[in-house]
N, CA, C and O atoms as a printed pandas DataFrame, in Angstrom:
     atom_number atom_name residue_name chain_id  residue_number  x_coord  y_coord  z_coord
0              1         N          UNK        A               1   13.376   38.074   -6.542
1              2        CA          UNK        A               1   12.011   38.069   -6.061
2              3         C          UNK        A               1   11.100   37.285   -7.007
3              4         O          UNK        A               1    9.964   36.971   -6.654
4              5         N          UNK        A               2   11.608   36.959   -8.237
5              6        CA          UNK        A               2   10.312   36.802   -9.429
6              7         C          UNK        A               2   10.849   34.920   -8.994
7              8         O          UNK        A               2    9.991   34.038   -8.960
8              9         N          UNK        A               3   12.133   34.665   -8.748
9             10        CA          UNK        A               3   12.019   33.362   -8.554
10            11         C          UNK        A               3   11.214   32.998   -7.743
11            12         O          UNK        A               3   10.593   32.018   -8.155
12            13         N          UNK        A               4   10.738   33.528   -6.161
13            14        CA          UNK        A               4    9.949   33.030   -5.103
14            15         C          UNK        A               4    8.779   32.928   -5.664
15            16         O          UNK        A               4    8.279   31.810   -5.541
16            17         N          UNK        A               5    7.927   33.993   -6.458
17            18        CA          UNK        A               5    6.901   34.003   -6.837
18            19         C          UNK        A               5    7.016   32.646   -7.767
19            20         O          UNK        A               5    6.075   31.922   -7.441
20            21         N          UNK        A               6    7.770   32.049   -8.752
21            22        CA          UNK        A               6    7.596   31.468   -9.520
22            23         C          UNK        A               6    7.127   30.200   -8.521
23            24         O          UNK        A               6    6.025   29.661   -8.428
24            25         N          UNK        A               7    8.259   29.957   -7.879
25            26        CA          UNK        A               7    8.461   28.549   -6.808
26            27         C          UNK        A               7    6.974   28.475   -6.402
27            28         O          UNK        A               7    6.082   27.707   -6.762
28            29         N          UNK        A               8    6.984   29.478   -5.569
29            30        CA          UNK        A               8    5.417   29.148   -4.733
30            31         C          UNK        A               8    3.985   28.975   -5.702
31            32         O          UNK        A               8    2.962   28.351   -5.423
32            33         N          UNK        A               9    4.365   29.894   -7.141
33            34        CA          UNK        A               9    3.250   28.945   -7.929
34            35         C          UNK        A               9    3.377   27.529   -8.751
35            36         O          UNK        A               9    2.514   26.900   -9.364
36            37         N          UNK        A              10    4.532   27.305   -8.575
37            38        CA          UNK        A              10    4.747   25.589   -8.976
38            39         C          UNK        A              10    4.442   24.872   -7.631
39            40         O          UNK        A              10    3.725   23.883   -7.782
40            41         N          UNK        A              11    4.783   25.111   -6.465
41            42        CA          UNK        A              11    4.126   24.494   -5.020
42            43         C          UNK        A              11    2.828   24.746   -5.009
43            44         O          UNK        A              11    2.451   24.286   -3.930
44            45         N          UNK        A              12    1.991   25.161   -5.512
45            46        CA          UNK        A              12    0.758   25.761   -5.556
46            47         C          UNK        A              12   -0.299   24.610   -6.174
47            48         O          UNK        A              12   -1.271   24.026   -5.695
48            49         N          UNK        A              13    0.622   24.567   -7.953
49            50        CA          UNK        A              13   -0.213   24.220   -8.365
50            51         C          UNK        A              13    0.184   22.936   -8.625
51            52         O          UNK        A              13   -0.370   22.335   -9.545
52            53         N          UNK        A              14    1.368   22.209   -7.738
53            54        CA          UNK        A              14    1.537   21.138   -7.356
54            55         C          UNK        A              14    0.274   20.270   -6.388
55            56         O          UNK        A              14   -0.335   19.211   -6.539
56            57         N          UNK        A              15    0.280   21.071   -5.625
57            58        CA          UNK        A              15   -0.645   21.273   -4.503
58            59         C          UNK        A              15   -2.167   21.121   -4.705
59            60         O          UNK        A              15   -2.883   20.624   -3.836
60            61         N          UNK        A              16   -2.590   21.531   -5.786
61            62        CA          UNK        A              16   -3.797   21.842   -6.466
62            63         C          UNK        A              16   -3.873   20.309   -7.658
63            64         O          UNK        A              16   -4.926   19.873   -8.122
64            65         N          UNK        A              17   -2.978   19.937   -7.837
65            66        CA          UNK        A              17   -3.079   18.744   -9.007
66            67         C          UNK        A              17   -3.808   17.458   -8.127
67            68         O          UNK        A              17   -4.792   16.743   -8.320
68            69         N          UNK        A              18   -2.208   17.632   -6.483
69            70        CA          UNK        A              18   -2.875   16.279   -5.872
70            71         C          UNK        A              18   -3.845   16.121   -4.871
71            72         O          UNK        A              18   -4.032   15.025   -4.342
72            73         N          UNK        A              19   -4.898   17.801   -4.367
73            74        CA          UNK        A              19   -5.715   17.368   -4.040
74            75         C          UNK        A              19   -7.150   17.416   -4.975
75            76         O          UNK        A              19   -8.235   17.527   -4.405
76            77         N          UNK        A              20   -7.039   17.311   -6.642
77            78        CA          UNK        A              20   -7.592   17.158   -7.368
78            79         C          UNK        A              20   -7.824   15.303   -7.699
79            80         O          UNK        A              20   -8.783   14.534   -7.769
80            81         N          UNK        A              21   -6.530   15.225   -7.813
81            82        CA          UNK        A              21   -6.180   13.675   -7.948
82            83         C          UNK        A              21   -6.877   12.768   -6.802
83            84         O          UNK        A              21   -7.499   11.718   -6.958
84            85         N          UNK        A              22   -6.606   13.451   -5.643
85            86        CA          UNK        A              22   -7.525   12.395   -4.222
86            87         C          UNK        A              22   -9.150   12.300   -4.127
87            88         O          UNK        A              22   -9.915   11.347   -3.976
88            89         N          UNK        A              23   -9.321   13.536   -4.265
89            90        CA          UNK        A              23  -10.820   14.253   -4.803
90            91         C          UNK        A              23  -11.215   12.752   -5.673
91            92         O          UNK        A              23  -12.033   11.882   -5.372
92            93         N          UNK        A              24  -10.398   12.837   -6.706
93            94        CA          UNK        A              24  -11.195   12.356   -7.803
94            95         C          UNK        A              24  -11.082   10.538   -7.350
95            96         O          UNK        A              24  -11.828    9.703   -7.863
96            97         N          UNK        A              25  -10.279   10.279   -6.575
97            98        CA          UNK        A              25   -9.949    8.770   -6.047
98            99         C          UNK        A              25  -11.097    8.754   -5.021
99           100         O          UNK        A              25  -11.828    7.785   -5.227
100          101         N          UNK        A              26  -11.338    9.217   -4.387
101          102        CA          UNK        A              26  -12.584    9.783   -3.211
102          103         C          UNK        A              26  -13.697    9.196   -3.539
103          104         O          UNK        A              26  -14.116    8.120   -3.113
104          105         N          UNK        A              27  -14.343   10.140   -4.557
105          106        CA          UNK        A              27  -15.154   10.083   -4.883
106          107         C          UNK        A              27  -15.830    9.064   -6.530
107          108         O          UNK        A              27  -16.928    9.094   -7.084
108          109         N          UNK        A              28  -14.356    8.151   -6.883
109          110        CA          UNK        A              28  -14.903    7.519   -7.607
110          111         C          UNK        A              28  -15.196    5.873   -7.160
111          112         O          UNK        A              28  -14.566    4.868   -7.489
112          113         N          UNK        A              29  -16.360    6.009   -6.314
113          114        CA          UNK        A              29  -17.027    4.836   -5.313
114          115         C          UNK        A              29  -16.855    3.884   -5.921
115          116         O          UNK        A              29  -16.573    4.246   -7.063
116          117         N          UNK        A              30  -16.850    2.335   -5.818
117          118        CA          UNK        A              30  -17.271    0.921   -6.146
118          119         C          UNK        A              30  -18.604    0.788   -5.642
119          120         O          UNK        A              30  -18.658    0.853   -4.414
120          121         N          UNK        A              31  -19.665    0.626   -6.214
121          122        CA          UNK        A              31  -20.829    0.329   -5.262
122          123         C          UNK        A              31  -20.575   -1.157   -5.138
123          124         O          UNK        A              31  -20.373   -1.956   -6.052
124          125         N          UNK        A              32  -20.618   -1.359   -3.941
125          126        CA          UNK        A              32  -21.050   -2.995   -3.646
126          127         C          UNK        A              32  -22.045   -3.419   -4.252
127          128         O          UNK        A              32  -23.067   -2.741   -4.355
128          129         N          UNK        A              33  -21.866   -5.101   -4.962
129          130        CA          UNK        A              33  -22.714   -5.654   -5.624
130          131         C          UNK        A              33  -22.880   -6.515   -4.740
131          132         O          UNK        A              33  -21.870   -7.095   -4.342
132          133         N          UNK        A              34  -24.267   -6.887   -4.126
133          134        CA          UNK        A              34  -24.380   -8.177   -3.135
134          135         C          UNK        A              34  -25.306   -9.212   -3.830
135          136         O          UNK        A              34  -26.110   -9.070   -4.751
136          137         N          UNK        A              35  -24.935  -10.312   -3.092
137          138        CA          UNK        A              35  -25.532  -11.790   -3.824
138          139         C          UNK        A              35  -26.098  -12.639   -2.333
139          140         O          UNK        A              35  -25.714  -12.418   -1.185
140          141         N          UNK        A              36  -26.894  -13.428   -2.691
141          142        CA          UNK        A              36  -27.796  -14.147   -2.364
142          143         C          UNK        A              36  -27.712  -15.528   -2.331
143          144         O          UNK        A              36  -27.758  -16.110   -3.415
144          145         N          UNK        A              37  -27.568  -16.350   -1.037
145          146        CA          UNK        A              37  -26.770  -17.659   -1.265
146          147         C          UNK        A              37  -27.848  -18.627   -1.145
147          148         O          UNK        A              37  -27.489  -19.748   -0.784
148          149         N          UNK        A              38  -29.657  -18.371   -1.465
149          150        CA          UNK        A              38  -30.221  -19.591   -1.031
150          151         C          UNK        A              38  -30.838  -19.416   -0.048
151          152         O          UNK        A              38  -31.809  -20.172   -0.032
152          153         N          UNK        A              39  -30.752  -18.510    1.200
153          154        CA          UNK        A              39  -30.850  -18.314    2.568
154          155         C          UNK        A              39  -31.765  -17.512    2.482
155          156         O          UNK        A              39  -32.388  -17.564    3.542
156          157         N          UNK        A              40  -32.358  -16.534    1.569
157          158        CA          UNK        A              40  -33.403  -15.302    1.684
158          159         C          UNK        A              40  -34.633  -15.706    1.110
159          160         O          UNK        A              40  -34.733  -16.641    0.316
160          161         N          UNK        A              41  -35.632  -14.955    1.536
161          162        CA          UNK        A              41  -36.936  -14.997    0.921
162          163         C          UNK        A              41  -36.997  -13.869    0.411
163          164         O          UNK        A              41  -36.537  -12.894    1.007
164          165         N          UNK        A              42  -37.512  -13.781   -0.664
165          166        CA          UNK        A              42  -37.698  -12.526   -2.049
166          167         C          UNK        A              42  -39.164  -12.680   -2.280
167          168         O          UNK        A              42  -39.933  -13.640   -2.325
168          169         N          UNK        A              43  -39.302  -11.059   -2.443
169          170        CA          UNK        A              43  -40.972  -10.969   -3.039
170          171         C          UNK        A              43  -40.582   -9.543   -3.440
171          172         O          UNK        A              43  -40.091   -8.526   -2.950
172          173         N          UNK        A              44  -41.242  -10.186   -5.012
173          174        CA          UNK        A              44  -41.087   -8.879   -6.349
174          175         C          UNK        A              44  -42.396   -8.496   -6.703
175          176         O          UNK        A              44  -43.404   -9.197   -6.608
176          177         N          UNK        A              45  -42.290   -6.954   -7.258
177          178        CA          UNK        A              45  -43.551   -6.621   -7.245
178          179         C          UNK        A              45  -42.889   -6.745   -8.809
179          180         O          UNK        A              45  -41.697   -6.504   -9.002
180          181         N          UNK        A              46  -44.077   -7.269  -10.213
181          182        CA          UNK        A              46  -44.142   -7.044  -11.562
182          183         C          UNK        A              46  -44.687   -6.112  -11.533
183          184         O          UNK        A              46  -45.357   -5.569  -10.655
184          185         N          UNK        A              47  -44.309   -5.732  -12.987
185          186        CA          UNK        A              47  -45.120   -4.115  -13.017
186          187         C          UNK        A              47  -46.369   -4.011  -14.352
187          188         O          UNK        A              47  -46.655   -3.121  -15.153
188          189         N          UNK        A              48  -47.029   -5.744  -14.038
189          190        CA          UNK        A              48  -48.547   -5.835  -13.848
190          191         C          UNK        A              48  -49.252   -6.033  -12.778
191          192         O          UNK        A              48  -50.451   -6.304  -12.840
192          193         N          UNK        A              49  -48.550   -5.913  -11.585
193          194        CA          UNK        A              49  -49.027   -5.408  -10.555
194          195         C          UNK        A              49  -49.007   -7.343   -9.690
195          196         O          UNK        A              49  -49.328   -7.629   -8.536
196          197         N          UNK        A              50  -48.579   -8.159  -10.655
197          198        CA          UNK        A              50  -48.467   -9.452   -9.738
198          199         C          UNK        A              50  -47.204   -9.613   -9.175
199          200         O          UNK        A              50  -46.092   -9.459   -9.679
200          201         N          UNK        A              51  -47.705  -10.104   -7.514
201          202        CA          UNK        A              51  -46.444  -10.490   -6.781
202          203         C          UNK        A              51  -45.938  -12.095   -6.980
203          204         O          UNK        A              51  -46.515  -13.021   -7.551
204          205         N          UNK        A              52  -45.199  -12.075   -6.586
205          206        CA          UNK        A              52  -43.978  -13.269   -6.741
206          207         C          UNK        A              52  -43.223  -13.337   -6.383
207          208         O          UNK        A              52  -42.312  -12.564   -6.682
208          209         N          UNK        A              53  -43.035  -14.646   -5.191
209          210        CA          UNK        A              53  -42.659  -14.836   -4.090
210          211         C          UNK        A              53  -41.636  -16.347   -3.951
211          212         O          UNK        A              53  -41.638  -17.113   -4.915
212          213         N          UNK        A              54  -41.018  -16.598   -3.038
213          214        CA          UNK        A              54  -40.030  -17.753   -2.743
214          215         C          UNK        A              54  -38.396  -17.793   -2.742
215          216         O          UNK        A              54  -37.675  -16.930   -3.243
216          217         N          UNK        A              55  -38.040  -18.775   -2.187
217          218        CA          UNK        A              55  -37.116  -18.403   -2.084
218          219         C          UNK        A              55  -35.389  -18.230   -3.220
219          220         O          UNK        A              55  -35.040  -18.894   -4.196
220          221         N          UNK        A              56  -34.678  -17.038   -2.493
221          222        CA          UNK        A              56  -33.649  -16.796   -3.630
222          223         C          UNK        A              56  -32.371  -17.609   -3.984
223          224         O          UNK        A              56  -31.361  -17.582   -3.281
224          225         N          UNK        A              57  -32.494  -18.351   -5.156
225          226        CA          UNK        A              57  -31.221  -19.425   -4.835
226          227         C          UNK        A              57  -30.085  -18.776   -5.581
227          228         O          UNK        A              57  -28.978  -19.314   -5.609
228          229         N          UNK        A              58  -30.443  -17.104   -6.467
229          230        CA          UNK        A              58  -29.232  -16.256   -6.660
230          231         C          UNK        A              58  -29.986  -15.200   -6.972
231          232         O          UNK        A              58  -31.074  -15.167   -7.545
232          233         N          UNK        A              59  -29.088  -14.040   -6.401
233          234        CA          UNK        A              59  -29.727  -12.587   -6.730
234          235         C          UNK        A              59  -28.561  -11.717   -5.966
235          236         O          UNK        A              59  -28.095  -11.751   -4.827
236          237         N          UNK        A              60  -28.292  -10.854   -7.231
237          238        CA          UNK        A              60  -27.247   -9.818   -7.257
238          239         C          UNK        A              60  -28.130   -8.364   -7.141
239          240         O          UNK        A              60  -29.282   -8.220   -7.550
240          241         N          UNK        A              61  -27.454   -7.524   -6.607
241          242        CA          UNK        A              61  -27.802   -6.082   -8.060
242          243         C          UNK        A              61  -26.470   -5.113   -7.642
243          244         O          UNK        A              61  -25.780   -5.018   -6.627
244          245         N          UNK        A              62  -26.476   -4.519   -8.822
245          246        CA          UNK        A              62  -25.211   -3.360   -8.779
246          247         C          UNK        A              62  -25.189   -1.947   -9.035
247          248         O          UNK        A              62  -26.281   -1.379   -9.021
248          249         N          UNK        A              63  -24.472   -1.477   -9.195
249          250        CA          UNK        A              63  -24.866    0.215   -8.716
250          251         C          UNK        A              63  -25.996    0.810   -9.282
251          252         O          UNK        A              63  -26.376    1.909   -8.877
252          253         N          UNK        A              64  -26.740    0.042  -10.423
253          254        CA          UNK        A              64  -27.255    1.041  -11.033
254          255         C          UNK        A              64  -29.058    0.690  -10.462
255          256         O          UNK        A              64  -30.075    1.306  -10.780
256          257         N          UNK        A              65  -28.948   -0.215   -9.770
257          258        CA          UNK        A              65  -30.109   -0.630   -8.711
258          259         C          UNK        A              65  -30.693   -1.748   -9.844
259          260         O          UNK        A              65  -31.845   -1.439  -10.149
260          261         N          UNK        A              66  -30.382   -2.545  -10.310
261          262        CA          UNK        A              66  -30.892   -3.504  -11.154
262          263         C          UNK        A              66  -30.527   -4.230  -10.158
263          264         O          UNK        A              66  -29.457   -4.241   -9.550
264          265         N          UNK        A              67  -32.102   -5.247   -9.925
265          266        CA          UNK        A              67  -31.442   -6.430   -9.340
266          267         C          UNK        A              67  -32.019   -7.424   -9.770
267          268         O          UNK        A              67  -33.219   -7.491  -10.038
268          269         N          UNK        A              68  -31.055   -8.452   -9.891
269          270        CA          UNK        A              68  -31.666   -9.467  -10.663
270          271         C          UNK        A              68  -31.211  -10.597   -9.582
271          272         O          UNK        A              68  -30.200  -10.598   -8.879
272          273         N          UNK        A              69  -32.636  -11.903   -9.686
273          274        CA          UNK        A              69  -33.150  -12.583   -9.102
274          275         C          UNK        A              69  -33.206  -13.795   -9.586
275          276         O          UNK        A              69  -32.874  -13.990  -10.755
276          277         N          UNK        A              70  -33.611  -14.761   -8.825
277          278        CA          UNK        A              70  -33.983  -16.171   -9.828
278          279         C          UNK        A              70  -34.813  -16.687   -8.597
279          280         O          UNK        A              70  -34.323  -16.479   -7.487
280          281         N          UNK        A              71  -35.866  -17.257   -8.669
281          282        CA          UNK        A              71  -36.960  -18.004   -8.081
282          283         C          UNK        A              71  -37.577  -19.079   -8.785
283          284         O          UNK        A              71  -38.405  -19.004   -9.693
284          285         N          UNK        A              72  -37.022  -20.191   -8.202
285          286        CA          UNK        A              72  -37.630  -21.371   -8.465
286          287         C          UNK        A              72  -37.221  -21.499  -10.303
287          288         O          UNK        A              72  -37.862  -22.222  -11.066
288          289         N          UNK        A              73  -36.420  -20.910  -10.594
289          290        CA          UNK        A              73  -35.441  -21.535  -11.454
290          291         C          UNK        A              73  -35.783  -20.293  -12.555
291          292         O          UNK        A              73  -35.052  -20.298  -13.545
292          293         N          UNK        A              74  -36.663  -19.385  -12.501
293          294        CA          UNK        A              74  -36.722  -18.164  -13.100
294          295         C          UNK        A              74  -36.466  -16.945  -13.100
295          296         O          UNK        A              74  -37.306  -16.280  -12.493
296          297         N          UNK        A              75  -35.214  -16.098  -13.765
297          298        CA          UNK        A              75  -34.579  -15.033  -13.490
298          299         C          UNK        A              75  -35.536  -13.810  -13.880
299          300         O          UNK        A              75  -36.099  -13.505  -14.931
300          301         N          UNK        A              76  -35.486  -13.206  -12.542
301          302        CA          UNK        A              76  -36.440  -11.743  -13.084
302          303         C          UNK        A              76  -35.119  -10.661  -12.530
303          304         O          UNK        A              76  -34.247  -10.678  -11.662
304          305         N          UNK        A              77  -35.615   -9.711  -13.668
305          306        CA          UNK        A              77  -34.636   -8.397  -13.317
306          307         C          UNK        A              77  -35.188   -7.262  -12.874
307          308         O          UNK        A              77  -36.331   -7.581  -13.201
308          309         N          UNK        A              78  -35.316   -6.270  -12.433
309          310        CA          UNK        A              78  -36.217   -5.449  -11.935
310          311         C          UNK        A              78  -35.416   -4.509  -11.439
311          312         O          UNK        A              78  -34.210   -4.748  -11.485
312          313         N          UNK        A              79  -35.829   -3.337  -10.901
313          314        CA          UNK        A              79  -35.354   -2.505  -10.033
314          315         C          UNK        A              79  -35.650   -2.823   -8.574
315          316         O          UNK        A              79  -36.618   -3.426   -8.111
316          317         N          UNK        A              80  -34.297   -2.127   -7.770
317          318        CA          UNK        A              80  -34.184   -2.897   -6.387
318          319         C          UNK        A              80  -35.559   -2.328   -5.671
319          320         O          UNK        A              80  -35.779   -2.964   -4.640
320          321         N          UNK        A              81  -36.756   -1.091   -5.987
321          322        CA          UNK        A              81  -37.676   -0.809   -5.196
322          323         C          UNK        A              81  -38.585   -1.764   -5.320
323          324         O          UNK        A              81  -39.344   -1.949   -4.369
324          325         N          UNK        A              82  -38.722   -2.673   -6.656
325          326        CA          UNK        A              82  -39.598   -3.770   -6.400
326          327         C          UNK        A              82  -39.653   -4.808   -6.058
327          328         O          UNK        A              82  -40.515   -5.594   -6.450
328          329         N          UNK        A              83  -38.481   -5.170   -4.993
329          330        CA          UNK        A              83  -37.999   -6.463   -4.608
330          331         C          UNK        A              83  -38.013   -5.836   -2.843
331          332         O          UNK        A              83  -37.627   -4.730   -2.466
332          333         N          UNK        A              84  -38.630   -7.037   -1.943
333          334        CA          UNK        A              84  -38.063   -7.030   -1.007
334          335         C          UNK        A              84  -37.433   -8.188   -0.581
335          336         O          UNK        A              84  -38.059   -9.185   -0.939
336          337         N          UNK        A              85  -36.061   -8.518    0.280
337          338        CA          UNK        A              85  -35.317   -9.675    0.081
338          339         C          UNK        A              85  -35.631   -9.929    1.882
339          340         O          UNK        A              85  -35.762   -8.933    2.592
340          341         N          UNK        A              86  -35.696  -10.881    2.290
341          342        CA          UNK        A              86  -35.983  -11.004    4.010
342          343         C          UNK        A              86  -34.736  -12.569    4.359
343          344         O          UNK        A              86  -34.751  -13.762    4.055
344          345         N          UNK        A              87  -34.223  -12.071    4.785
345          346        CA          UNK        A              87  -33.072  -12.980    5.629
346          347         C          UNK        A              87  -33.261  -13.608    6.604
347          348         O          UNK        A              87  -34.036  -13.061    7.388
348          349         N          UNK        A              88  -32.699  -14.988    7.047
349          350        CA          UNK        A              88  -32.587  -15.633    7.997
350          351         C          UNK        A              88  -33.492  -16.771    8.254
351          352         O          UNK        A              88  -33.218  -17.440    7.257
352          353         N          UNK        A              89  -34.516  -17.568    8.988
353          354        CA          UNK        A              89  -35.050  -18.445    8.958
354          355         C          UNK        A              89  -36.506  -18.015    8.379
355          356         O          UNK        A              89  -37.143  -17.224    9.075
356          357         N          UNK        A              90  -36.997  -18.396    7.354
357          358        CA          UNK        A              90  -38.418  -18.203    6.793
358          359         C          UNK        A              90  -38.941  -19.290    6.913
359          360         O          UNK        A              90  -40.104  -19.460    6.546
């Protein structure tokens, strides 16, 4: 009898390792980093309160919401709430 008990707590905590292991594959995300080919119009708010505007000839940001920009040949970095990026024909 003490063998079954043993078995079923090695199946157990077999059991318990790999849905720890998936868990942890699950939930350890890639955030997508997206980029900007030239095609968008960007307008950043500075946080002296001036906007700045034209178009993006590169701009990334990555998980941690940094996004960084370049307009008219000057890279600003910022957080993604002070950027809005507008796509398609401007």
């Amino acid at each position: 009898m003490k063998n079954n008990k043993d078995t079923i707590r090695v199946i157990a905590m077999v059991l318990l390792v790999l849905v720890l292991l998936i868990m942890a594959i699950m939930f350890t995300g890639c955030a997508p980093e997206a980029s900007a080919a030239g095609d968008e119009w960007a307008i950043i708010r500075m946080p002296n309160g001036e906007i700045v505007e034209g178009r993006a000839t590169n701009a990334y940001y990555n998980s941690s919401g940094v996004y960084s920009i370049t307009i008219d040949g000057t890279t600003y970095k910022t957080h993604m709430a002070n950027v809005v990026v507008i796509s398609g024909d401007n």
